[in-house]
TIVONU-779325 format. One line per 8 residues: for each residue y, x, z of C-alpha. Coordinates in nm, 4 decimals. Example, Ala and Ser with C-alpha at 12.3 -4.5 7.8 and 13.67 -1.06 7.14 Angstrom:
REM residues 2
-0.4500/1.2300/0.7800; -0.1060/1.3670/0.7140
END
This chain:
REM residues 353
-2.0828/-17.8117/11.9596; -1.9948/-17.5162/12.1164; -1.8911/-17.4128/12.4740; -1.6292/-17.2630/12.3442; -1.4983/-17.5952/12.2044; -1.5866/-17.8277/12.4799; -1.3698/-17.5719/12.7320; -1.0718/-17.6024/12.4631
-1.1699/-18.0156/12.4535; -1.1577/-18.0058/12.8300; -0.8520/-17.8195/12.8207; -0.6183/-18.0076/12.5537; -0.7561/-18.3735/12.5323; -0.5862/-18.6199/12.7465; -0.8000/-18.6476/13.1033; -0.7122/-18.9459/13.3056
-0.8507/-18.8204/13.5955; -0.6382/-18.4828/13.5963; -0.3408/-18.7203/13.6253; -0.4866/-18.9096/13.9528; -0.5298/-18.5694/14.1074; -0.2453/-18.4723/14.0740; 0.0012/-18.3948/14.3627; 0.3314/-18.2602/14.2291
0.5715/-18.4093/13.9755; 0.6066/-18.0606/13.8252; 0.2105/-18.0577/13.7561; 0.2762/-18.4110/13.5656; 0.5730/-18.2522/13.3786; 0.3428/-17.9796/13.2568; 0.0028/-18.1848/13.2080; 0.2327/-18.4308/12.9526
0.4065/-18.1225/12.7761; 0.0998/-17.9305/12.7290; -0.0535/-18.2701/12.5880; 0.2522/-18.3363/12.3344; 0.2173/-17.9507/12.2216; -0.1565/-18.0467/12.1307; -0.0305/-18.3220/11.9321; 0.2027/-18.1122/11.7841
-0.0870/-17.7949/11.6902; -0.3384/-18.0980/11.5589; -0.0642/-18.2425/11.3471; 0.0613/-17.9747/11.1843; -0.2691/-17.7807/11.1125; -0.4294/-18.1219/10.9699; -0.3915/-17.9878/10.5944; -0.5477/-17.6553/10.7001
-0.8023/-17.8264/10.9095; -0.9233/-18.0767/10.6371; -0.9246/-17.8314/10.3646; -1.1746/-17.5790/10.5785; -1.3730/-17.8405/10.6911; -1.3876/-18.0004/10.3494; -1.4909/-17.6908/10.1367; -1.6958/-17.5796/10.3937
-1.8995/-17.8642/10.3818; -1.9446/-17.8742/10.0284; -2.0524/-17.5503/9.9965; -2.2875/-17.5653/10.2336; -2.3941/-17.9115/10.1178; -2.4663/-17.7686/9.7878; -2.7385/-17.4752/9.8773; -3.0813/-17.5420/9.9900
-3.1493/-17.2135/10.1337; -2.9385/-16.8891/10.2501; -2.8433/-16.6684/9.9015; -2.6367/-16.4087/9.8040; -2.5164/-16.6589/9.5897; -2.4464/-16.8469/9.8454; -2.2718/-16.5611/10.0369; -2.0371/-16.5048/9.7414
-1.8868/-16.8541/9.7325; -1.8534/-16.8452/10.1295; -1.6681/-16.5055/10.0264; -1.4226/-16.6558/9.7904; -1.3399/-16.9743/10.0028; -1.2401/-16.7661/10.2990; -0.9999/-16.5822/10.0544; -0.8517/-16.8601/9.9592
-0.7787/-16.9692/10.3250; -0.5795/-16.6369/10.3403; -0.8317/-16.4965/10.5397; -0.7630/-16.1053/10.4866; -1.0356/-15.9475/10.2877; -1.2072/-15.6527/10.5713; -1.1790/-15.9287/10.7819; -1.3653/-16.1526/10.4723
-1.6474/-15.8648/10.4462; -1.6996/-15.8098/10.7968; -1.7772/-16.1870/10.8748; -2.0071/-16.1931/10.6020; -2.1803/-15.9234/10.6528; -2.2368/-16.0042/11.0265; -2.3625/-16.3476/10.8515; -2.6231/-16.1622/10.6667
-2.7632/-15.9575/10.9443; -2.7816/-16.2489/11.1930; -2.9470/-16.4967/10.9326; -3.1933/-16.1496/10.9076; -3.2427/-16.1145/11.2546; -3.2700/-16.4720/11.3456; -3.4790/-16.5517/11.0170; -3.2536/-16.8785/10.9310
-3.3358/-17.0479/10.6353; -3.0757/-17.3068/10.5634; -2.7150/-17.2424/10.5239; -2.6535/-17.5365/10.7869; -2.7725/-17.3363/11.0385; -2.5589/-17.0883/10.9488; -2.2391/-17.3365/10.9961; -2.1522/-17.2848/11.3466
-2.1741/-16.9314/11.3498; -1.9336/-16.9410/11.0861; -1.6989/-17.1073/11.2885; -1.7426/-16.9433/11.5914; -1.7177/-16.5841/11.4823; -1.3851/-16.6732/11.2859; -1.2888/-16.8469/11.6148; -1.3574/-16.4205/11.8073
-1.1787/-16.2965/11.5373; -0.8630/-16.5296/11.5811; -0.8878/-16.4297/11.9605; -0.9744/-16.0776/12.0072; -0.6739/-15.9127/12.1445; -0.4344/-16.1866/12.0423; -0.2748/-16.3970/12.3505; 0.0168/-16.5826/12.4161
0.2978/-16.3490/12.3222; 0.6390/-16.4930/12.5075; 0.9773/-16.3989/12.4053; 1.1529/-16.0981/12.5530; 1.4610/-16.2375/12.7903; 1.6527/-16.0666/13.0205; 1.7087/-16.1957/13.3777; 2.0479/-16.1138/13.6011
2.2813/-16.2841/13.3957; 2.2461/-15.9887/13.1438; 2.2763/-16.0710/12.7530; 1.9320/-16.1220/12.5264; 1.9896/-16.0128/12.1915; 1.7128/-16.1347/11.9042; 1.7853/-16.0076/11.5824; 1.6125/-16.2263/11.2924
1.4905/-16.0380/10.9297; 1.3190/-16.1730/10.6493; 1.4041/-16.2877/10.2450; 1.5650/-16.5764/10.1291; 1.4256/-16.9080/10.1590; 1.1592/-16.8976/10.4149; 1.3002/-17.1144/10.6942; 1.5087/-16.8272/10.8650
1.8333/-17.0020/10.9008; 1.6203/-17.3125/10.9973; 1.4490/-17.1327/11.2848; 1.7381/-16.9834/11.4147; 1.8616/-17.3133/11.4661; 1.5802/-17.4306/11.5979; 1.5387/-17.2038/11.8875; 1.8960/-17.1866/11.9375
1.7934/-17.5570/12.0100; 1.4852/-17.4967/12.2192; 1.6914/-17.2306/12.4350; 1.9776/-17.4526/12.5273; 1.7187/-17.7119/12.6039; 1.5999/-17.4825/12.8528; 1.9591/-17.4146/13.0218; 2.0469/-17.1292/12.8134
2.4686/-17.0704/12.7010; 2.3445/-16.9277/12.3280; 2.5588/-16.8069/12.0804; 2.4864/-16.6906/11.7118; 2.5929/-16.4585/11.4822; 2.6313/-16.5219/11.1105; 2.5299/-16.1904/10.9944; 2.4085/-16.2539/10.6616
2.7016/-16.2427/10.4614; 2.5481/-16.1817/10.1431; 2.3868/-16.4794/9.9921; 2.6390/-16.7285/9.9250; 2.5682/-17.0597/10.1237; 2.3957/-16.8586/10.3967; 2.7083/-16.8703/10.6573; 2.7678/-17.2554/10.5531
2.3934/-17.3135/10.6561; 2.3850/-17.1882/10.9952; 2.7281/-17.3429/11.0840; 2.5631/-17.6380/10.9876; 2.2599/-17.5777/11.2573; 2.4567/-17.4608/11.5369; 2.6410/-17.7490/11.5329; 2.2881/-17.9561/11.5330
2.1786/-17.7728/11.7901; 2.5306/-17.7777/12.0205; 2.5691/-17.3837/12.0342; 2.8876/-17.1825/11.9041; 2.8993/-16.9384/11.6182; 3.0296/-16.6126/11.5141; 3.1009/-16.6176/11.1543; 3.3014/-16.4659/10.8701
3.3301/-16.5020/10.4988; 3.1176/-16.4309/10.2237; 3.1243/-16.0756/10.1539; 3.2087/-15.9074/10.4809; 3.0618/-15.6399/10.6586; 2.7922/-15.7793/10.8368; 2.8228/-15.5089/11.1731; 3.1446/-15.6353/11.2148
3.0063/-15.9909/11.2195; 2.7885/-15.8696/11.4959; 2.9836/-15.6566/11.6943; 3.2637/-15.9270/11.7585; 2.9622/-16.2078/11.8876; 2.8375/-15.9337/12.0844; 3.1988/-15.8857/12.2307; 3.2532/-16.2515/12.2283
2.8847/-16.3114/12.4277; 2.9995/-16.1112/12.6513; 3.3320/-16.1404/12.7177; 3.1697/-16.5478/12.8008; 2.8862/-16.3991/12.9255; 2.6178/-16.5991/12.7001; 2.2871/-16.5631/12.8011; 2.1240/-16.5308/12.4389
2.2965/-16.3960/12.1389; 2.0587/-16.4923/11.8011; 2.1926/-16.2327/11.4866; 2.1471/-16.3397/11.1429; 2.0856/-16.0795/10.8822; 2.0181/-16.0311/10.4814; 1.6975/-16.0420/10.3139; 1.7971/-15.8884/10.0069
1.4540/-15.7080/9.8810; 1.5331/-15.6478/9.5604; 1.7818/-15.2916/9.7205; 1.5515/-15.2088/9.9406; 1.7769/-14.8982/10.0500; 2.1035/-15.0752/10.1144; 1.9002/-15.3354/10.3182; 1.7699/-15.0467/10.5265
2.1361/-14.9151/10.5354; 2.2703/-15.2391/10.6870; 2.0285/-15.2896/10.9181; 2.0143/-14.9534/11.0861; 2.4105/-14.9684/11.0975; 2.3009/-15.3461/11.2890; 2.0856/-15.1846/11.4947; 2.2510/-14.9135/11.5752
2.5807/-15.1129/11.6853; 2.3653/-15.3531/11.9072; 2.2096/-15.0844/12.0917; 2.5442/-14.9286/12.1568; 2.6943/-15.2432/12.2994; 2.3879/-15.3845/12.4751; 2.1417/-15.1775/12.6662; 1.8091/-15.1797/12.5222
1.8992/-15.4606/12.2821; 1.7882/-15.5783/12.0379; 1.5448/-15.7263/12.2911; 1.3568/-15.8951/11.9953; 1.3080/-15.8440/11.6035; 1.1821/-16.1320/11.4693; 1.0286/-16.1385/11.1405; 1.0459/-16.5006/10.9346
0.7264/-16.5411/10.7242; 0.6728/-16.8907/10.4811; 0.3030/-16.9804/10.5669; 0.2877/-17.1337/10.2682; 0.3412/-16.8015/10.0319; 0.0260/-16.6899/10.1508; -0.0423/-16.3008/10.0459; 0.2760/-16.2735/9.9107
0.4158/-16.3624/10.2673; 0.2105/-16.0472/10.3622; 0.3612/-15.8042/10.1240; 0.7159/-15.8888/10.2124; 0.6534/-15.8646/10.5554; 0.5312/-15.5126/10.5099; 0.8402/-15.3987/10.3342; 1.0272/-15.5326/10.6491
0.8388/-15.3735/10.8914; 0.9156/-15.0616/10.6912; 1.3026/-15.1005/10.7367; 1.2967/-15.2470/11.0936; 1.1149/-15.2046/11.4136; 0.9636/-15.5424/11.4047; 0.8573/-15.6839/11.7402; 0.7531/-16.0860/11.6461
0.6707/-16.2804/11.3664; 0.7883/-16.6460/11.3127; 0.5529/-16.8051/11.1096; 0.7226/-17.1708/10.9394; 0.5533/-17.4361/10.7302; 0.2875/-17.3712/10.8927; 0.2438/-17.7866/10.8389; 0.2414/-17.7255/10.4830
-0.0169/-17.5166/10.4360; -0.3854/-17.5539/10.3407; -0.4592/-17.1951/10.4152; -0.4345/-17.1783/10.7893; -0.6142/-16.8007/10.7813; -0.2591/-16.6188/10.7104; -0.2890/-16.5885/11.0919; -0.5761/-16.3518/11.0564
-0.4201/-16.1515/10.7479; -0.1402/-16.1148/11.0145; -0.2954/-15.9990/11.2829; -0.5209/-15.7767/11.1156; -0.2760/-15.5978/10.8234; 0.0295/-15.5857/11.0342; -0.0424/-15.5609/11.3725; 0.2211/-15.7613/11.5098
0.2055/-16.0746/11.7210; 0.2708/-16.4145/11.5998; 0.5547/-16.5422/11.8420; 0.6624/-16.8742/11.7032; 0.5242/-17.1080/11.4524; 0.6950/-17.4080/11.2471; 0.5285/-17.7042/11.2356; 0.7111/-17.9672/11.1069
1.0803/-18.0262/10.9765; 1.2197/-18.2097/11.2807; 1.4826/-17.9712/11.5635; 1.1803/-17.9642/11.8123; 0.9018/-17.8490/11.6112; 0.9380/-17.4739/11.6702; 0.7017/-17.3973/11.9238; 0.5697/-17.0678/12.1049
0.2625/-16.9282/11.9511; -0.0587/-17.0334/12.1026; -0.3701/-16.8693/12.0060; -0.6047/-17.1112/12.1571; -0.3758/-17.4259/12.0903; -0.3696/-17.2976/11.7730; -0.7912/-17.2647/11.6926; -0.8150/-17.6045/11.8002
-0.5522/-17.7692/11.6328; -0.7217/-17.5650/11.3477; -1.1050/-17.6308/11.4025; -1.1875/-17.8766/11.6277; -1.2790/-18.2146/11.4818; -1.3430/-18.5341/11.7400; -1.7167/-18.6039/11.7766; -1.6540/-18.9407/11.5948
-1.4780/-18.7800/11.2916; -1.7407/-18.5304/11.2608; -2.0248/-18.8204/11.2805; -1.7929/-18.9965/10.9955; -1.8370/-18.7045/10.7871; -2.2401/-18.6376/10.7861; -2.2462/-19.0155/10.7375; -2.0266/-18.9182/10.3648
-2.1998/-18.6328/10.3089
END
């Protein structure tokens, strides 16, 4: 196993002894929550975890020596992980040349390095993005795109949740007054998650919608104001429209607001995910991606077809259905929850194979 792994073993799995040594409750606090968010990353990635592993061991169970043949099918599973494709090419091709250099034989000894340089990719230039909040009492304003139907009303709720968890007075904004139901469905989640709401009825003007929360958060002085939006696709241009009037209403009432853009993706739509996010980022100054069903997914590489073909940071990531399972993005919580296998299960699994 690699270093790599048994710093990121070291890191996440429980250690007894950490807990005798010990000397604030604070450091407790923060062993036991880092511990739970483990959990929480190893849960959730277990479909994308035993799909990888699975497939990759069959494939490599199933050549006797190191092929372009071989090469090919290691090309197509990645692909079907979601892996983006440049990023497909350039692992295999580094593959080929160290298998050259290193004169390995068996695609076994190739398995590791497969792991490992997926594991650089993941990391290079990607850390811990936090969101953007403003200190002195002064108003945060996220604003929230992204089409129907992939968990953005649910993950407004859910860090409307995680904020006033964390002391916050957050209010939200029903700005997508479009798609019938919509305003219904986030009434319904602010009053899971104990916050207030701004809302109108279907069919109004969704600035207006905004600009009385922001007078409203203010005029209260909430600390975080969370704006709904449409994700109408199919008018491209009147989406634009709308959203540069939102924008350009926040900005006027709230100094460098919105503080956030956050960008809902379904993990589970895979490439598709990809293409509408790239339409968005073409109508909106995108600063965050929210990543949900990330639990449902077998194809755990969308976080690399991110990363590399849109160039912004995953900031929050679904993993579950429950009101706490929206959880800041971890790069390295995330590679183990998506890789790492205890030593036990991976002795299990040369035992089947």
């Amino acid at each position: 196993m690699s270093s790599f792994f048994e710093r990121l073993k070291k890191k996440f799995s429980k250690q007894e002894e950490l807990v005798e040594d010990l000397i604030s409750l604070d450091e407790y606090e923060e062993l036991v929550e880092s511990q739970l968010i483990t959990e929480k990353f190893k849960k959730g990635l277990k479909k994308s975890r035993d799909n990888f592993s699975n497939a990759l061991n069959t494939l490599i169970s199933s050549y006797r020596e190191i092929n372009e043949e071989f090469f090919e099918e290691l090309e197509e599973l990645l692909i079907q992980s979601d892996v983006s494709y440049s990023t497909v090419l350039d692992l295999v091709d580094y593959l080929k040349s160290e298998s050259q250099k290193k004169n390995l034989k068996e695609p076994a000894e190739l398995q590791d390095m497969i792991i490992e340089k997926l594991v650089d990719i993941y990391l290079d230039g990607t850390s811990k993005v936090d969101l953007i909040t403003n200190e002195n009492n002064e108003l945060t304003v996220y604003l929230f795109v992204g089409v129907n139907g992939v968990g953005k009303t649910t993950s407004i709720g859910k860090l409307a949740h995680n904020l006033k968890k964390e002391g916050k007075k957050v209010l939200i904004a029903a700005g997508d007054t479009f798609r019938a139901g919509a305003i219904d469905q986030l009434a319904v989640w602010a009053r899971r998650s104990e916050v207030d709401i701004v809302k109108s009825h279907e069919g109004a003007d969704a600035a207006s919608v905004i600009f009385d929360a922001i007078q409203s958060a203010k005029a209260k002085n909430y600390d975080v104001l969370l704006c709904d939006t449409a994700g109408r696709l199919q008018n491209k241009e009147h989406l634009m429209k709308e959203l540069e009037k939102i924008v350009r209403i926040i900005k006027r009432e709230v100094p460098n607001a919105p503080h956030e853009v956050l960008l809902t993706i379904d993990a589970t739509t895979g490439q598709n995910g990809i293409l509408q996010a790239k339409t968005f980022k073409e109508v909106s100054d995108v600063t965050g991606v929210i990543l949900t069903k990330l639990d449902g997914t077998a194809k755990g590489g969308i976080v690399i077809a991110i990363k590399k073909e849109l160039d912004i940071p995953v900031k929050l990531v679904g993993l579950g259905e429950n009101i706490d399972d929206l959880e800041v993005f971890d790069p390295e919580q995330y590679i183990y929850g998506l890789f790492y296998k205890e030593k036990e299960n991976i002795e299990t699994e040369k035992i089947k194979n």
